[in-house]
C-alpha positions as CSV (number, residue, x, y, z in Angstrom):
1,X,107.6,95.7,69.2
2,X,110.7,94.5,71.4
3,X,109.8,92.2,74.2
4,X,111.3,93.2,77.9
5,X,113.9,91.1,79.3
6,X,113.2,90.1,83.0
7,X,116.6,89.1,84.0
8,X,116.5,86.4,87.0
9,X,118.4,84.1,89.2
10,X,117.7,80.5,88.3
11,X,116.3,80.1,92.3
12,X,114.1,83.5,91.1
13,X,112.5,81.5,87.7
14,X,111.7,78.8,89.8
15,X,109.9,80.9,92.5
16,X,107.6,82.3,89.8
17,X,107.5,78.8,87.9
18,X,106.2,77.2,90.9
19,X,103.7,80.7,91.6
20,X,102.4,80.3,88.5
21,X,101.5,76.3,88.8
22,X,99.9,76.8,92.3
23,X,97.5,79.4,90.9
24,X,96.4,77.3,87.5
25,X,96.2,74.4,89.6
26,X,95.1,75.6,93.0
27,X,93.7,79.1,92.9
28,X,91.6,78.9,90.0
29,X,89.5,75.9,91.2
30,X,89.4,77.8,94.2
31,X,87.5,80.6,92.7
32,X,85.4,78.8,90.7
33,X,84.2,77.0,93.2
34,X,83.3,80.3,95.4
35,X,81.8,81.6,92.1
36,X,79.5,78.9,92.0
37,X,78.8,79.1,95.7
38,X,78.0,82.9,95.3
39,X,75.8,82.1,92.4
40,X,73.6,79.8,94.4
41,X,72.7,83.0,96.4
42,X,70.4,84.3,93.9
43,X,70.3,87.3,92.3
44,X,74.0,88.5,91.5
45,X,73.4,92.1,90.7
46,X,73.2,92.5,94.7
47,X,75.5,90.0,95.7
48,X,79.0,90.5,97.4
49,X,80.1,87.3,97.4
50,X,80.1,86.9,93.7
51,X,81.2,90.5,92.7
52,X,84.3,89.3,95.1
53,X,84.9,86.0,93.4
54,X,84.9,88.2,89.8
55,X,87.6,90.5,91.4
56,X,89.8,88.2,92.8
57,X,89.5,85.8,89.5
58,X,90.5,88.7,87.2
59,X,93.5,89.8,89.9
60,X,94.7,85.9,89.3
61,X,93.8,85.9,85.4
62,X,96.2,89.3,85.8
63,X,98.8,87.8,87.5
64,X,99.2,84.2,86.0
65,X,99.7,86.5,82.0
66,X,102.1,88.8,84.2
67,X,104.0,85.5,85.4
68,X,103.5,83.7,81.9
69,X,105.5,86.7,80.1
70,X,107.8,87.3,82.9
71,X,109.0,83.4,82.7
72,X,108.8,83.9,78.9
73,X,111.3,86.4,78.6
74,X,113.5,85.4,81.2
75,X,117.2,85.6,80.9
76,X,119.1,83.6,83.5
77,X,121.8,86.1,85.0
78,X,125.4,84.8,84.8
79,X,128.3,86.5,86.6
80,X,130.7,84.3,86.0
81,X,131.6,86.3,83.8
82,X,132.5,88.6,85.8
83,X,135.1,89.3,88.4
84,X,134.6,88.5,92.1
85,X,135.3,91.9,93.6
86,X,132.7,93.8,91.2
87,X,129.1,94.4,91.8
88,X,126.4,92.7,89.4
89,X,123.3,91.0,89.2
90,X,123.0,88.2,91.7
91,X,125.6,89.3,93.6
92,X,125.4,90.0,97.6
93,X,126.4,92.9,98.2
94,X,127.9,94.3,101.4
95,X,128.5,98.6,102.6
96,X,129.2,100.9,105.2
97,X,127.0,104.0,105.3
98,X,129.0,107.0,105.5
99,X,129.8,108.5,107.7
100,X,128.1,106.6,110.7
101,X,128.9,103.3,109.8
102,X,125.8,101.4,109.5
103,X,126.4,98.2,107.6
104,X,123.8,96.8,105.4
105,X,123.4,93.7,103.0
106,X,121.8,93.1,99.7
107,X,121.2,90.7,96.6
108,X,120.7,93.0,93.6
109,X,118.2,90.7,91.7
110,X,116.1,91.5,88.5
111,X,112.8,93.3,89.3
112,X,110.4,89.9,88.6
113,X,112.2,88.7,92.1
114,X,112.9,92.2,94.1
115,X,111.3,91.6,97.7
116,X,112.9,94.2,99.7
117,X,112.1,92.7,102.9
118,X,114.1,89.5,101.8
119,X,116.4,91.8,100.8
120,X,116.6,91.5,97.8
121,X,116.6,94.9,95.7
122,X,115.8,95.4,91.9
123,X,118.3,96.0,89.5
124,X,116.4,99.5,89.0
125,X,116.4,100.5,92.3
126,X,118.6,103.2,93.0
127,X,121.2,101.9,95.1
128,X,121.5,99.0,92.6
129,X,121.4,101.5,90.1
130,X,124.3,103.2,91.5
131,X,126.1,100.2,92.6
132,X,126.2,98.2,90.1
133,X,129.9,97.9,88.0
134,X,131.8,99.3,91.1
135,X,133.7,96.8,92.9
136,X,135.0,97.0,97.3
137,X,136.7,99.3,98.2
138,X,134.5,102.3,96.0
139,X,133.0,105.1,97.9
140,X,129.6,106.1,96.2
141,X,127.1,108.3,96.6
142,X,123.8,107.2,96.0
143,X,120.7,109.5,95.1
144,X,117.1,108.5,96.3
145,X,113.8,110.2,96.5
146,X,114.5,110.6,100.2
147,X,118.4,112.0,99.5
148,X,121.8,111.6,99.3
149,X,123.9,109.8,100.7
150,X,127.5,108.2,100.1
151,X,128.4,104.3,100.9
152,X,131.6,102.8,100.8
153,X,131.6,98.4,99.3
154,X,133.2,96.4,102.0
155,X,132.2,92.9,100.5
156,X,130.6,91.8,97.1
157,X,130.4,88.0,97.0
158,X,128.3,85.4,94.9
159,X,125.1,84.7,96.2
């Protein structure tokens, strides 16, 4: 079976890198600590604290394999490949909703570092979907799950 390929910005592998340390490091004695504080409470089949400390240990267990793999399987975008005026991964990209005019901003980034309210959109997203390979100037019409609706690039630049 084929592996996924998380593509990334270097800055984005070192976000996770340094998630990943904080909770094998940090978290993890942090919960086993509150796991043994919950045990001292006696009987565990009635006890909240523990059954809390087992939740949030196998949410980190989760996310540290989910950060592992992701870091594993990393590919490091490079657009320098590519030229200046077209849209790709780890580019900023700059449009003008049509027809009102409202301007809006965004990174397209690979999904391990999408944080929309950075923005910062996925690579799978729709509008990165639809954006990229086009370069400024390009009107194009962009289809969500809430509509339509056309754009035109004004500005693509490295991020």
């Amino acid at each position: 079976m084929e592996e996924k390929v998380y593509p990334m910005t270097l800055e984005g592998k070192a976000k996770l890198e340094a998630e990943l340390e904080d909770l094998k490091v940090n978290k993890r004695k942090e919960i086993v600590e509150r796991i043994k504080v919950a045990r001292s409470f006696g009987d565990l089949s009635e006890n909240s604290e523990y059954e809390s400390a087992k939740d949030e240990q196998a949410f980190v267990e989760g996310r540290i394999s989910t950060l592992e793999t992701m870091i594993r399987f990393a590919e490091i975008i490079n657009d320098s490949d590519v030229d200046e005026n077209i849209v790709s991964l780890g580019r900023k990209i700059t449009f003008v909703e049509l027809p009102d005019g409202d301007e809006e901003t965004y990174k397209i980034v690979g999904s391990a570092e999408a944080d929309p309210l950075d923005a910062k959109i996925s690579n799978d997203s729709p509008i990165a979907k639809a954006l990229l390979n086009k370069s400024v100037g390009d009107v194009v019409s962009i289809e969500t799950p809430g509509g339509a609706f056309d754009v035109k690039i004004t500005k693509v630049e490295k991020a």
